[in-house]
C-alpha positions as CSV (number, residue, x, y, z in Angstrom):
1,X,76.7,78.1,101.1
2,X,79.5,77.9,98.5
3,X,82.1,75.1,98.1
4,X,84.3,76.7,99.6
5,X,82.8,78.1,102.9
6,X,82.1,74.2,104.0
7,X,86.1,73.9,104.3
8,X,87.9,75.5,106.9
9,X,90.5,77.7,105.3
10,X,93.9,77.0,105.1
11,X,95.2,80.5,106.1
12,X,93.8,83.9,107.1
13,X,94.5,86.5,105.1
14,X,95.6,90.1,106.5
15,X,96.4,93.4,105.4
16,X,98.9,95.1,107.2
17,X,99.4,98.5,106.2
18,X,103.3,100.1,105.1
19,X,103.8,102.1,108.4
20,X,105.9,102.1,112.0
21,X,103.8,99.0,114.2
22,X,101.3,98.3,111.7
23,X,98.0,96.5,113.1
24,X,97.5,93.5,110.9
25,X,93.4,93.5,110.1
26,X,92.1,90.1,108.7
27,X,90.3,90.8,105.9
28,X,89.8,87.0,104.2
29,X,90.9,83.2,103.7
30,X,92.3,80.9,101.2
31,X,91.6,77.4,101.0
32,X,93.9,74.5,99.4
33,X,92.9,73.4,96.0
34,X,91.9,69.0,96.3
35,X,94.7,68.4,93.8
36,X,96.9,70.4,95.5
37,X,98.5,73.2,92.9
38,X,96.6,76.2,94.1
39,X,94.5,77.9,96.6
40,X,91.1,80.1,96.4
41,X,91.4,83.2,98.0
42,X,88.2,85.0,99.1
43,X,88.6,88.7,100.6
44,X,86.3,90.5,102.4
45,X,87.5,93.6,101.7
46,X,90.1,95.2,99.4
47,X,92.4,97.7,100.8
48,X,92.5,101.5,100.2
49,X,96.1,102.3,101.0
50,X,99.9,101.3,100.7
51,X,100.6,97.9,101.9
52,X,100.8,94.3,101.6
53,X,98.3,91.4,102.1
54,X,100.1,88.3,104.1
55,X,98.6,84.8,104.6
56,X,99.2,82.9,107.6
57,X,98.5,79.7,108.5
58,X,94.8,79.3,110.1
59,X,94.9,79.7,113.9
60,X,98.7,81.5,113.7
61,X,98.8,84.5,115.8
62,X,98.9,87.1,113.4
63,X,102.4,88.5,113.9
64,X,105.4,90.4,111.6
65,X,107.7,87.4,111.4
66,X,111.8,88.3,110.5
67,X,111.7,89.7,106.8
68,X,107.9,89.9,106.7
């Protein structure tokens, strides 16, 4: 076990695809830096197609927001 993976993550990563209704599909974490000035972002997966990657807060439904 890494670091990393004794932490729980700060947000969930998803990737939610450029199309009408997308389904967001969580496909990793970040976790906050100690000192604060970054994050570490693990995926699980990369994704094929057109889209975007969004990070929400741990435990946050994952729902398109206004201007998301």
């Amino acid at each position: 076990m890494t670091q990393t993976e004794k932490h729980t993550p700060a947000y969930a990563a998803y990737f939610v695809p450029d199309r009408e209704n997308p389904f967001w599909t969580r496909i990793g974490a970040a976790w906050k830096h100690k000192d604060g000035d970054g994050f570490t972002l693990q995926l699980d997966l990369m994704p094929a197609s057109a889209g975007r990657i969004v990070l929400r807060a741990a435990g946050a439904k994952p729902e398109p927001e206004a201007g998301a």
